[in-house]
C-alpha positions, 0 to 999 in steps of 0.5 A, spaced: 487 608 929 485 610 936 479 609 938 474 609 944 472 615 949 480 618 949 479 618 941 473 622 942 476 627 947 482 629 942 476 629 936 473 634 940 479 638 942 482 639 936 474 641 932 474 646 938 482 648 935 479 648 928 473 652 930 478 657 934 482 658 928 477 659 924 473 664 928 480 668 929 482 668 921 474 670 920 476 677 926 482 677 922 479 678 914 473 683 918 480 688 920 484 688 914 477 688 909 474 694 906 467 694 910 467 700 915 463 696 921 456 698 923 449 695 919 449 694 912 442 694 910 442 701 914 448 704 911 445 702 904 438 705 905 442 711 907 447 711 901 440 710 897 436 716 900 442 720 899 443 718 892 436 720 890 437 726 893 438 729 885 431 727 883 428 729 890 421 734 890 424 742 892 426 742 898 427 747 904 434 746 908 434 750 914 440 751 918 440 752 926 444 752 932 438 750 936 442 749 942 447 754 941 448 760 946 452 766 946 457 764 950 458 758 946 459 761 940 464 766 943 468 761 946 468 757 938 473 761 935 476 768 937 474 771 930 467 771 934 466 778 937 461 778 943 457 783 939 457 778 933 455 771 937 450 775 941 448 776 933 448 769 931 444 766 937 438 763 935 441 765 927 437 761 922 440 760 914 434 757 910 435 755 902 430 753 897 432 749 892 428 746 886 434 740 885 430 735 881 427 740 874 431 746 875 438 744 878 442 750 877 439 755 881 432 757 876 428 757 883 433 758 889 432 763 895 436 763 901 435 768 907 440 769 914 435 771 919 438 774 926 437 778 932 439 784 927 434 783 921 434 779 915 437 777 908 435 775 903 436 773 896 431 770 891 433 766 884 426 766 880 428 763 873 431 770 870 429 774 876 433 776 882 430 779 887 434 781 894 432 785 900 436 787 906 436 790 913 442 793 911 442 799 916 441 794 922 446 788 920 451 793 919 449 797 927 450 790 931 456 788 926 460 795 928 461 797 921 458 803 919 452 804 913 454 810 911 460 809 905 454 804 902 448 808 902 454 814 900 456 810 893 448 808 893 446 816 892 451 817 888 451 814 881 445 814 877 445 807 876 444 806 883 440 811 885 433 807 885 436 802 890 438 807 896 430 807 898 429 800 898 437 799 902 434 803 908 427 801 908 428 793 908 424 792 901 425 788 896 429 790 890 428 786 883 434 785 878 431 782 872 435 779 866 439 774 869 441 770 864 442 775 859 449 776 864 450 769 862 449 767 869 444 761 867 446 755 864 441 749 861 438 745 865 440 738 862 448 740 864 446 741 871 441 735 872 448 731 871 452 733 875 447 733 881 446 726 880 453 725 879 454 730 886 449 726 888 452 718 887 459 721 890 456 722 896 452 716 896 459 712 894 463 716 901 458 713 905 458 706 903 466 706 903 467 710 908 461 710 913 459 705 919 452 706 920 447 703 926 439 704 927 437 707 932 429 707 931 425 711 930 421 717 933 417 724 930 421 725 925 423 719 923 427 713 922 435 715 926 441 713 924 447 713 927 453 715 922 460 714 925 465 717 919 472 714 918 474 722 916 480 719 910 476 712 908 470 718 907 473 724 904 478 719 898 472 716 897 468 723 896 473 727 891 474 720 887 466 720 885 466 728 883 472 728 879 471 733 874 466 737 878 471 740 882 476 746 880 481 743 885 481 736 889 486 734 895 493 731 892 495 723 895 499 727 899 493 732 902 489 726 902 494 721 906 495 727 912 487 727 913 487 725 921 485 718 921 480 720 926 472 719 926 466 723 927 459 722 928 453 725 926 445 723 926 441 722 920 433 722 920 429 718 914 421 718 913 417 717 907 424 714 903 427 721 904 432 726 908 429 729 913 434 732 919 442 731 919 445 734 926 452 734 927 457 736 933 461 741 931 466 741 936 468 734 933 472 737 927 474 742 931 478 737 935 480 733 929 483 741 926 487 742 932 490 735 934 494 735 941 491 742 943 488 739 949 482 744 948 476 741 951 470 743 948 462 743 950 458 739 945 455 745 939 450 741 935 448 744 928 442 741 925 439 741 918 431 741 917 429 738 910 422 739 908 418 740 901 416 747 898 412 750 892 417 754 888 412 757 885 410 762 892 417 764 892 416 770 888 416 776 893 408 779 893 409 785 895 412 792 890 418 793 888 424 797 885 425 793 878 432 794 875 437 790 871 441 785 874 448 788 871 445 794 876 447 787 882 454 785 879 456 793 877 455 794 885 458 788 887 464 790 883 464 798 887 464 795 894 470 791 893 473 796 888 470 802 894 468 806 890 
């Protein structure tokens, strides 16, 4: 057996070999594994956050496009009139929902505000409340509010609603859940942890998460999001709560493309989510070319009191069939 300063050198040559090859299988093992890159731990205290979002405090989403302009609407899509974009510029969708006691909607408001006025609906347990500038929102959407009010003035039903419609007040339908509308709490609870847990799976399968530090609103991750890895992990944990999921072969024609988002933590919870629209609509339209400038929409998430949702003010009270039946003669025309 050699020995000396030559055995030495080719000693370390081939440790340096070893080394080499041992690296390049470990680069090798990373590619063809199931890890989506990034941070683990923060890819993990993403996921947990998520995952407690089924027994979180009432929570407050409100949807902007913060830096939106009217423009910038009109070029998204040519369904987008001028007159509508210029609508929807500085637009907000605020939801409240009460997801930890009362799941299925027993304190739920949701209110579209725009240039043109407001709509807004409220769930309080067994009441419905409603309330529309229906006169305004049909002025800047170029439809006219004349065959509404019409079907209004003309059934007795109805009738007490025409007031309200005009003048933008609140109208409260009661007796919900003698429609059925309402289910037990218990059922919804279960499938919004499952909900819940499915999203956080998608996350941990299908996500490559980094953290970016921290500022006002707390703690920020970077989310890039591997579209398909994402997508089948998703459908996979909500089988069962969804009437319709994607077949293999839908599944295997998602782009493999990735998308980014931002998400902000503090206190153990979800506070903001911010997201580049644009990025779906290049994943959507592959190969068109079309460059598009960046259109963020942000999610704000804060507490609230279900108990001040209940509108203060009077109102028309009617039964909440009274709802469904003018629902059913919009569409009938009627």
């Amino acid at each position: 057996m050699p020995t000396g300063p030559a055995a030495r050198v080719g000693a370390d040559v081939t440790s340096r070999r070893v080394r080499w090859a041992l690296a390049l299988a470990i680069a090798v093992c990373a590619a063809c594994s199931d890890d989506p890159g990034g941070d683990p731990g923060a890819r993990e205290r993403v996921a947990d956050v998520v995952r407690a979002m089924a027994a979180a405090e009432p929570a407050t989403i409100e949807i902007r496009l913060p830096y939106a302009t009217a423009d910038d609407l009109h070029q998204l899509s040519v369904g987008i009139t001028p007159e509508r974009a210029a609508l929807l510029e500085g637009a907000s969708l605020t939801l409240k929902n009460d997801f930890a006691t009362n799941p299925l909607r027993a304190h739920f408001s949701a209110e579209l505000a725009t240039t043109a006025g407001r709509l807004e609906v409220r769930q309080i347990e067994d009441d419905l409340y409603l309330r529309a500038d229906v006169a305004e929102l049909a002025r800047v959407l170029d439809e006219s509010p004349r065959p509404f009010f019409r079907t209004l003035a003309r059934s007795k039903a109805f009738r007490p609603l025409l007031a309200p419609a005009l003048t933008g007040r609140w109208v409260h339908f009661y007796g919900v859940r003698d429609l059925g509308v309402a289910a037990s709490g218990d059922r919804g609870r279960g499938r919004s942890e499952r909900a819940a847990a499915a999203l956080a799976r998608a996350v941990e399968d299908g996500a490559a998460v980094t953290a970016e530090g921290r500022d006002s609103v707390g703690d920020r991750y970077r989310v890039d999001i591997d579209l398909r890895r994402f997508t089948e992990a998703l459908f996979e944990g909500l089988e069962g709560l969804v009437p319709v999921a994607p077949s293999p072969d839908e599944l295997e024609a998602i782009p493999d493309e990735r998308i980014t988002l931002d998400v902000w933590i503090d206190d153990g919870l979800l506070r903001r989510i911010e997201a580049d629209v644009s990025q779906l609509l290049a994943v959507a339209r592959p190969g068109s070319g079309i460059e598009r400038d960046p259109l963020i929409v942000r999610f704000d998430v804060t507490r609230f009191d279900p108990e001040g949702l209940r509108p203060p003010d009077a109102m028309v009270r009617v039964h909440a069939s009274t709802f469904f039946q003018l629902l059913l003669a919009g569409r009938t025309g009627s």
